[in-house]
Structures are given as structure tokens and as C-alpha cells.
C-alpha positions as semicolon CSV with decimal commas, in nm:
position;residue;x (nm);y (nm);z (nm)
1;X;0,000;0,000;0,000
2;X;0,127;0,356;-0,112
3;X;0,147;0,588;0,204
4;X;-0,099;0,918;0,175
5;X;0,163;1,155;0,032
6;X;-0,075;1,462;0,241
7;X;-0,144;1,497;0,588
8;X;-0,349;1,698;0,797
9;X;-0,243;1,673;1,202
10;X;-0,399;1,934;1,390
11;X;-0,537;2,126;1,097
12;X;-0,179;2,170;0,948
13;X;-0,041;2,022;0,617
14;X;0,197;1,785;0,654
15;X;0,436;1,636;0,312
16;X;0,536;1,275;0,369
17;X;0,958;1,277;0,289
18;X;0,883;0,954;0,059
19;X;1,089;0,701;0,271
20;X;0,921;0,402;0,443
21;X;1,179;0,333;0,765
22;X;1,173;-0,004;0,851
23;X;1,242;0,065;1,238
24;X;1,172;0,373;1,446
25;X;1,543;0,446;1,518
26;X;1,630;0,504;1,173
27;X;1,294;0,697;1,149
28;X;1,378;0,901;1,450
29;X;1,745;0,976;1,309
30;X;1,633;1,093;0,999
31;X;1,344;1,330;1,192
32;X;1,640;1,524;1,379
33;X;1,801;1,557;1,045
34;X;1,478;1,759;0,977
35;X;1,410;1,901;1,274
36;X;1,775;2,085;1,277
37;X;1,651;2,208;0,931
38;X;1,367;2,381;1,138
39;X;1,102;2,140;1,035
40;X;0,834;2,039;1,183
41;X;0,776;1,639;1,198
42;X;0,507;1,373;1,273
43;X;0,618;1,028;1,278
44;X;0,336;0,749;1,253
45;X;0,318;0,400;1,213
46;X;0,136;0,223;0,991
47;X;0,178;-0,132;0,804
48;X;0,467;-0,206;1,020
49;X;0,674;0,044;0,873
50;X;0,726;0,420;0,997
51;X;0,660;0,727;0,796
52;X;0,772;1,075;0,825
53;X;0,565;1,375;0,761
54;X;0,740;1,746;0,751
55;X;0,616;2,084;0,702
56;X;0,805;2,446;0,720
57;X;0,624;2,760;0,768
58;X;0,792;3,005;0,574
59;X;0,908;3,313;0,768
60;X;1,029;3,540;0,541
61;X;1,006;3,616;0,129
62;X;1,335;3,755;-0,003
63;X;1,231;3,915;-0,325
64;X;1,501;4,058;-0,561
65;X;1,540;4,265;-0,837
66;X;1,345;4,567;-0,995
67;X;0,978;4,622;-0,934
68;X;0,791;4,620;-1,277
69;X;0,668;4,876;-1,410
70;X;0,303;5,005;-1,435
């Protein structure tokens, strides 16, 4: 079965990374690789594998170059 690639967890959007971990330390290794990438995770289990949901709420928009003109 293909894992939901969305994911709503307390009304936010969560991306799954794509990975099925077969064991919860090499899940939980890879969500502190994220989390030091200020990410936020969910880890959840499901067909005896584990799989990792991220999201990133952008802070700020760097925009650069000339405004168009009118």
C-alpha cells in the first residue's frame, strides 16, 4: 500500500519525505536531520513500517530585483 503523500495533524499540512523506515530508530534519526533544518515532523506507524511527515512555515520572502513597471 502507497502511504498518503498529504497529511493533515492538527489542521496543518503535513508532506510525507517519501521514505518508508523499517524501524523507528532510523525513522527518528532521519526526523532530527529535519528538525535541525527547522522542520516540523510527525512520525506514525502504519503497516509495520514508519513514515515521516514534515512541514516548514515560511518566515520570510526575499524578493530581488526591480519592481515592474506600471
Amino acid at each position: 500500500m502507497t502511504p498518503q503523500a498529504v497529511r493533515f495533524f492538527d489542521r496543518r499540512k503535513f508532506m510525507w519525505d517519501g521514505e518508508a523506515y523499517d524501524s523507528r530508530p532510523a525513522a527518528e534519526a532521519k526526523r532530527s536531520d529535519y528538525e535541525a533544518q527547522q522542520f516540523e515532523t510527525q512520525l506514525i506507524e502504519e503497516d509495520a513500517r514508519f513514515l515521516l511527515y514534515t512541514r516548514r512555515v515560511v518566515k520570510e520572502v526575499v524578493v530581488e530585483g526591480e519592481t515592474p513597471a506600471a
